[in-house]
C-alpha positions as CSV (number, residue, x, y, z in Angstrom):
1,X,20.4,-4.4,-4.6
2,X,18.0,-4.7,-7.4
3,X,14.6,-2.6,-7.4
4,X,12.4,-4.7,-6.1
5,X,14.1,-5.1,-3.0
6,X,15.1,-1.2,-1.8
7,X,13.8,-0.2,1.4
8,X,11.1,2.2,1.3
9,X,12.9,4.9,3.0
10,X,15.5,4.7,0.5
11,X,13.6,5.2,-2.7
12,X,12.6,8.1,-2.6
13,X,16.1,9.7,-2.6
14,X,16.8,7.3,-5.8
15,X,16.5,4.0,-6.9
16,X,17.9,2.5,-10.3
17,X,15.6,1.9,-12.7
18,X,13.1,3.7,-10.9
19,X,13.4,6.8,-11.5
20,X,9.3,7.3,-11.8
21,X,8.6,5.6,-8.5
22,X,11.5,7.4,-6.7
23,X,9.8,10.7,-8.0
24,X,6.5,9.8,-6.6
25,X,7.7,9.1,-3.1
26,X,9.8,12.1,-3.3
27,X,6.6,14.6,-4.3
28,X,4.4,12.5,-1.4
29,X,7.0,13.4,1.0
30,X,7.1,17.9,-0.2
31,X,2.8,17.0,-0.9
32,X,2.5,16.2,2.8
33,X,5.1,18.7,4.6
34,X,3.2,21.5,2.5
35,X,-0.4,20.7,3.5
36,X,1.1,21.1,6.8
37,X,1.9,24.1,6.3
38,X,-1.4,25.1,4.6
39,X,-3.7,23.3,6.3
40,X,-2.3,23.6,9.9
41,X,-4.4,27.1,10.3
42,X,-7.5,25.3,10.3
43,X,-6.8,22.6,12.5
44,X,-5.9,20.3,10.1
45,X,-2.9,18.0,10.4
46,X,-1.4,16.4,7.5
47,X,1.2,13.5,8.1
48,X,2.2,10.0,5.8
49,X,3.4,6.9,6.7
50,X,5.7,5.1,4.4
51,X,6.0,1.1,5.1
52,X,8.3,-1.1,4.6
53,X,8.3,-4.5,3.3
54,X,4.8,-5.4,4.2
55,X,3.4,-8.9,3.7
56,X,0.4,-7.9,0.9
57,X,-0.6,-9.1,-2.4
58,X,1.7,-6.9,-4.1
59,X,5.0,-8.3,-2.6
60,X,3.7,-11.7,-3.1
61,X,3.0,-11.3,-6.4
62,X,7.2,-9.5,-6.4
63,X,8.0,-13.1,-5.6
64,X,6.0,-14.9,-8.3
65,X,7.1,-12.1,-11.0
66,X,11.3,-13.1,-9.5
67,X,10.7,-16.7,-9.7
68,X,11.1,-17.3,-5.9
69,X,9.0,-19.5,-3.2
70,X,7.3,-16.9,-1.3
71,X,8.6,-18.4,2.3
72,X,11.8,-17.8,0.7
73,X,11.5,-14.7,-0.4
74,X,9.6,-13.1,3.2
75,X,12.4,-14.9,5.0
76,X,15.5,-13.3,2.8
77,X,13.8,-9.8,3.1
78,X,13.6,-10.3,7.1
79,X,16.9,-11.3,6.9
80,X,17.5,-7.4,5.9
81,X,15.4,-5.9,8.4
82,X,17.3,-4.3,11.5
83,X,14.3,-6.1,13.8
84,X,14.4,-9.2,12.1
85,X,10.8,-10.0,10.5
86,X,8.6,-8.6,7.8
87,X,5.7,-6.3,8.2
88,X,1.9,-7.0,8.4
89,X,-0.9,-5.1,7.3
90,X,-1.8,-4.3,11.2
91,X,1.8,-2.9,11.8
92,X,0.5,0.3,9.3
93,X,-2.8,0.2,10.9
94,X,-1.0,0.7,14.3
95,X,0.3,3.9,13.0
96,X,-2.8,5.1,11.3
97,X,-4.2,5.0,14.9
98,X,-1.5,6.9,16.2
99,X,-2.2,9.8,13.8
100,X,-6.2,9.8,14.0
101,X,-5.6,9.6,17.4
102,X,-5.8,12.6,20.0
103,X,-2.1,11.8,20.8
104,X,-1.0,13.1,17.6
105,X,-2.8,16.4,17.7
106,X,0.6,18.5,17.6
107,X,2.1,16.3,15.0
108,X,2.1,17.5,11.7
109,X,4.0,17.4,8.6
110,X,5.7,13.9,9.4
111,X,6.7,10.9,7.3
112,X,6.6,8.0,9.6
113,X,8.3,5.2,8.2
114,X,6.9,1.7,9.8
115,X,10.2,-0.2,7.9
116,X,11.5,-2.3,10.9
117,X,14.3,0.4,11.3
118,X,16.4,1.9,9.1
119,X,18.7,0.0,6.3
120,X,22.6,0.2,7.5
């Protein structure tokens, strides 16, 4: 599977050809379990969410750079989603209100991965 079609959840323990962008969401991942860690005396909880294939500008302009209709594209990357469909922007923003929420005061130190499931 070529770069720009790894699952979120999977580059961050190694993608090739990206070893720079695999190293980022590696050090986001350690960044937020220490602030946990740090900041959790004060109160503070510290927690990421990493999404999947999201329907934005950037994966539309993925499909432009590849070539590919964009109705295509969406519909092949679905196609690899364990719940069948891509991501929208109000899928993150459902789990952005989860962590601001009171719900999530004991929560801390989490990477919640809005991806439509896990890659087999």
């Amino acid at each position: 599977m070529g770069p720009d079609r790894e699952p979120v959840e999977h580059v961050a323990l190694g993608n090739r050809g990206q070893a720079n962008y695999a190293a980022a969401k590696a050090g986001l991942q350690g960044f937020t379990k220490t602030l946990a860690i740090e900041l959790g005396r004060f109160g503070v909880t510290v927690n990421a969410i990493a999404p999947g294939f999201v329907v934005s500008d950037m994966t539309r302009a993925t499909a432009e750079r590849l070539g590919q209709d964009w109705d295509a594209y969406a519909a092949a990357r679905a196609a690899e989603i364990p719940v069948a469909r891509v991501g929208h922007p109000e899928d993150i923003a459902n789990a952005v209100s989860f962590f601001v929420g009171e719900a999530a005061g004991f929560v801390s130190g989490q990477v919640l991965y809005v991806a439509g499931g896990p890659k087999a």
